[in-house]
N, C-alpha and C positions, 0 to 999 in steps of 0.2 A: 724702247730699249736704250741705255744710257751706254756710252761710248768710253767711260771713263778709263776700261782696260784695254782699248784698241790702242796700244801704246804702237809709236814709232819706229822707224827703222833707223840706220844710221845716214844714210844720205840723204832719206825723208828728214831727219833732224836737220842736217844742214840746212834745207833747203829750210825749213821752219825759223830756223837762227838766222839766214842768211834776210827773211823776211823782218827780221826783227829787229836790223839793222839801228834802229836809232829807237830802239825802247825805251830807252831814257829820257826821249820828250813826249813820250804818248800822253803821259799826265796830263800836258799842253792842247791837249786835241780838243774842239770843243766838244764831241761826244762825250766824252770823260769827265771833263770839266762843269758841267752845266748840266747834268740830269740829277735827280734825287739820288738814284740808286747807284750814282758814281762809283761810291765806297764800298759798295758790293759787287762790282764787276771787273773784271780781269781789265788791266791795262791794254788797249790794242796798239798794236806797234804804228809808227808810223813806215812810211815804203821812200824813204827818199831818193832821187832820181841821178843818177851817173853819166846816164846819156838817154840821150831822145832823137828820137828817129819818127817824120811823120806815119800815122797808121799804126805803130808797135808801137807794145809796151816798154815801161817805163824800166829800163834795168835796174833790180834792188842794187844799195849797198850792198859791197862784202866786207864784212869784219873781218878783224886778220886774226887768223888761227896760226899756233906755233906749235907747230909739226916738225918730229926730229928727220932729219936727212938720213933715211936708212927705205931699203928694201920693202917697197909694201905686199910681197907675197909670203913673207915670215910669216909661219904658222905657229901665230900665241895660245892659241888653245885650241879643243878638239873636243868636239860630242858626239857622239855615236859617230864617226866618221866623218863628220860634216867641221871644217877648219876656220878658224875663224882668223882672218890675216892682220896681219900688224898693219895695213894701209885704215882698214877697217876701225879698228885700236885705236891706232891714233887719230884718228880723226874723232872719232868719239871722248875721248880724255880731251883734247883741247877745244871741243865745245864744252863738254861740262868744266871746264876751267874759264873760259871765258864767261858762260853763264854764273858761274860764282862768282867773278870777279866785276859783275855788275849789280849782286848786292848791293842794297845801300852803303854806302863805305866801303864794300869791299873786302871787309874783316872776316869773312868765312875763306878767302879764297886766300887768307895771312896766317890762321890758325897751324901750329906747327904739324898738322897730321892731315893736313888740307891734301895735298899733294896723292898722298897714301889713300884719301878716301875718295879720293876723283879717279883714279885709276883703278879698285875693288870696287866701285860704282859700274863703272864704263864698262871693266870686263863682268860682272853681273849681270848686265841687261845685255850686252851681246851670247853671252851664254843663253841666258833663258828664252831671246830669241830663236836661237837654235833649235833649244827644247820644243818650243810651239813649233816650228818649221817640220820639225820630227813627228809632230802629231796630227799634222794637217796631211801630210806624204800619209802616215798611217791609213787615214781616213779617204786617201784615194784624191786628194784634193791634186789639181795642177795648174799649173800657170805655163802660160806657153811662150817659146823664146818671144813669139809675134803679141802679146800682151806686152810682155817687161818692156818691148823694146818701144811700143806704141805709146805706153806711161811718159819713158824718157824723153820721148818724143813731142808728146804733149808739156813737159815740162818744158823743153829746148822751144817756146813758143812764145817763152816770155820775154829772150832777151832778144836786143832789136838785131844782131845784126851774127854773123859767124864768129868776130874777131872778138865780140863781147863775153860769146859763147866760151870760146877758147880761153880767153884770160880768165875767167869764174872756174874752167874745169883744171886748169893747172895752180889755179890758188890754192884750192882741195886736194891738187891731185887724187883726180879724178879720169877716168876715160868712160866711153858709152857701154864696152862691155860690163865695168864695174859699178854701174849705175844700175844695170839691165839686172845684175844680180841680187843688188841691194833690196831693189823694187819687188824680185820676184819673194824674194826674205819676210818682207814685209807684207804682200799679199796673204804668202803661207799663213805666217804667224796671225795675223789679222783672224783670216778663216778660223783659225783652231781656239784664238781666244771669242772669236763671235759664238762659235757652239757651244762653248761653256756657258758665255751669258745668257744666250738664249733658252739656255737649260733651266734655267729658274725660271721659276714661274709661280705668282703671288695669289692665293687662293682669294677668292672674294669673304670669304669668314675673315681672312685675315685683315684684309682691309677694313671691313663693317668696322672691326674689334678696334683698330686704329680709330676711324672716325667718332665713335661713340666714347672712344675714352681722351682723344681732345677734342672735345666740342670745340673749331669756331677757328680752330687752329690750322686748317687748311682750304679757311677761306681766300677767296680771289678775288677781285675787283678788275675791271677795265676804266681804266680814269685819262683825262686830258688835265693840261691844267698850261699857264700860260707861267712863265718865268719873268722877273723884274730882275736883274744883279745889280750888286753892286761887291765890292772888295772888302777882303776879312776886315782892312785896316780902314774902313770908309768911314768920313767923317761924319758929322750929325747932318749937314749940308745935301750932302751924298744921300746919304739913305733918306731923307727927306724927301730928295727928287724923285728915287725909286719907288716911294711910299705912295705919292701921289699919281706916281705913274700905273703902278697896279690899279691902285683905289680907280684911278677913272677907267679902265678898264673890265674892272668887277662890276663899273657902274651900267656900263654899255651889255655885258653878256646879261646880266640881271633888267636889262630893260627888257630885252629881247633880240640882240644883236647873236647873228651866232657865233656859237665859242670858237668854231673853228677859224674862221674869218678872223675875228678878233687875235687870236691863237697866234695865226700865220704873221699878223699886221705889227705885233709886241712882242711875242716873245724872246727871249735871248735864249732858249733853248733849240737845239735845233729839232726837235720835235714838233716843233712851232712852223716850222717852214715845211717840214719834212711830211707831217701828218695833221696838220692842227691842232696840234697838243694834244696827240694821242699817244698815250705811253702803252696802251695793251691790255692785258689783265697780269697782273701779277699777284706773287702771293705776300704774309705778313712777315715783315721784317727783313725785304728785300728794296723798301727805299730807307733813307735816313730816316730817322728816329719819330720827329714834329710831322715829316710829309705822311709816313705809313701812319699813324695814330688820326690824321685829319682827314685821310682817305676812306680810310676803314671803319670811319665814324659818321661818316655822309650817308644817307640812304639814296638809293638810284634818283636820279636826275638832279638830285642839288647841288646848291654849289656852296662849296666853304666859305669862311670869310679868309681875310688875309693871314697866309702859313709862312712861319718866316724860318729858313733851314740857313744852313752855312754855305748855299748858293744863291740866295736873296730874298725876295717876295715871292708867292706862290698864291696862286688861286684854283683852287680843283673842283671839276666836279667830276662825278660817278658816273658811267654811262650804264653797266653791267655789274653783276655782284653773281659770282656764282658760290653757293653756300650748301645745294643739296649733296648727297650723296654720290648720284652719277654722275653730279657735273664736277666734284674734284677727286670722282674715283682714279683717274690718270694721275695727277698730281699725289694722292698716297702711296698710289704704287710704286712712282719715280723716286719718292723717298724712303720704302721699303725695300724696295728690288739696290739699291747701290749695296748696302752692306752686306745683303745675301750674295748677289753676284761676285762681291768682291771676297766674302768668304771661300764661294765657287771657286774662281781664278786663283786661290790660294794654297787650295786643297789638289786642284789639278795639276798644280805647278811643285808641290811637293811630292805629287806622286811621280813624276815626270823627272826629280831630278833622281829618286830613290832608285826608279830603272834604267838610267843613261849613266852611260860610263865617260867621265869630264877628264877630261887632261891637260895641265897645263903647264906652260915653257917657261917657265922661271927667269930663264937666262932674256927674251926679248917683253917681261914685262918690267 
């Protein structure tokens, strides 16, 4: 079941942003930096550290949110009785302002209607939250004060010390009762969006119909493969040394040295250390362009000769190839089932805004 609509809450957001503290060097990480499929994976934040304490964790940064100095029990809008407060509000506009304003450049977060659509953003998804919250209550669903408060609880374990605790809940302005409520928001809304997705449900005709009309196209491999780098701007010098460095490396797995060994001993990837240069099985055109065409053209157990991507030398070989029917019926379904589901969550959430009665305060948005 794909997770794509279990969307967030608002202090679960924080807490996501707050982790994301320095996403601007994630590019820098060597996971990021050093695999094929770099260019097709989300950035991971890096977590950099504020204070340390032996035994506990590493305090994230906090980015600074600009929040107006006003009342956070102001009631900016209203769904079926359920209020949605300006502490709320704002907190959410000036995350989605800070995440626009980390754009490359920055130029969405300049645009002269920027402003206007971070705030008709922010109050849309705290609405529609709502809506979901409304239909999980329907449904009998509950979360109990002693859940919400256990969530917060376990959150409150990351930072090292009280005082740490303290200064992160008054940057937010935050307290544990309004954490307790957030969380239980979010549980709701979760529930009522998880019954929808799990309402779909992908016929095996439908799938057959998929597989048979792309042949080949949701095939998978499980491959290793060892990494040589060197820099976009590397001289002939450079990649000479890297050349030879692969090359004797191809020389030794192709004696009979195993790859793994080899893998862990040279690679610059951390796959190399990590697994033996085991990347998994993946499917077509989820690594770079040269490595997915030289993977997917190997039959099980050989090894390529030297593949050279825009992260250096590469030598791959196949461990697995899954190509039948049951074995990439998962994988069709995972790309069938998003659009349906998300058609799903679309259709519910239209019916949901047709019979809730929305109100809202003009004057504190």
């Amino acid at each position: 079941m794909t997770r794509a609509y279990l969307r967030i809450s608002t202090v679960a957001a924080v807490l996501c942003l707050l982790a994301a503290g320095a996403c601007d060097k994630a590019a820098d990480t060597p996971a990021e930096s050093e695999t094929p499929a770099a260019d097709k994976v989300a950035k991971k934040a890096e977590v950099p550290p504020t204070a340390k304490a032996p035994g506990k964790p590493m305090m994230p940064k906090m980015p600074k949110l600009e929040m107006p100095d006003r009342d956070a029990k102001l009631v900016v809008a209203d769904v079926d009785g359920r209020p949605i407060y300006s502490g709320t509000y704002d907190r959410m506009v000036a995350m989605r302002r800070l995440r626009m304003s980390r754009f490359p450049g920055g130029a969405a977060s300049k645009a002269p209607d920027a402003e206007k659509r971070i705030k008709d953003e922010a109050l849309n998804y705290l609405i529609e939250e709502q809506l979901w919250v409304g239909a999980a209550l329907a449904d009998g669903v509950k979360i109990t004060d002693g859940e919400a408060k256990q969530a917060v609880q376990e959150y409150f374990k990351r930072f090292p010390g009280e005082e740490q605790k303290r200064s992160w809940m008054e940057q937010y302005k935050l307290d544990e009762a309004t954490m307790q409520d957030d969380f239980r928001r979010k549980k709701l809304a979760d529930a009522a969006r998880r019954k929808v997705v799990e309402s779909v449900k992908m016929t095996d005709d439908q799938l057959k119909q998929e597989f048979k009309a792309n042949p080949g196209a949701h095939d998978e491999v499980q491959a290793r493969h060892v990494l040589v780098k060197f820099p976009a701007n590397a001289d002939e010098a450079t990649k000479k040394a890297a050349r030879d460095k692969i090359d004797a490396a191809r020389k030794r797995i192709a004696g009979g040295e195993d790859f793994a060994k080899v893998a862990k001993e040279i690679s610059d990837c951390p796959s190399g250390k990590r697994a033996g240069g085991d990347l998994g099985f993946f499917g077509r055109k989820r690594m770079v362009p040269e490595f997915d065409k030289a993977a997917f053209a190997l039959k099980k157990g050989k090894l390529s000769d030297v593949v050279e991507t825009k992260f250096g030398y590469h030598i791959i070989r196949v461990e697995n190839v899954k190509k039948n029917f049951d074995e990439v019926k998962q994988t069709i379904e995972r790309k069938l089932s998003g659009p349906a589901q998300k058609q799903a969550i679309d259709a519910k959430m239209k019916e949901l805004r047709e019979k809730a009665k929305i109100t809202k305060n003009g004057q504190y948005l």
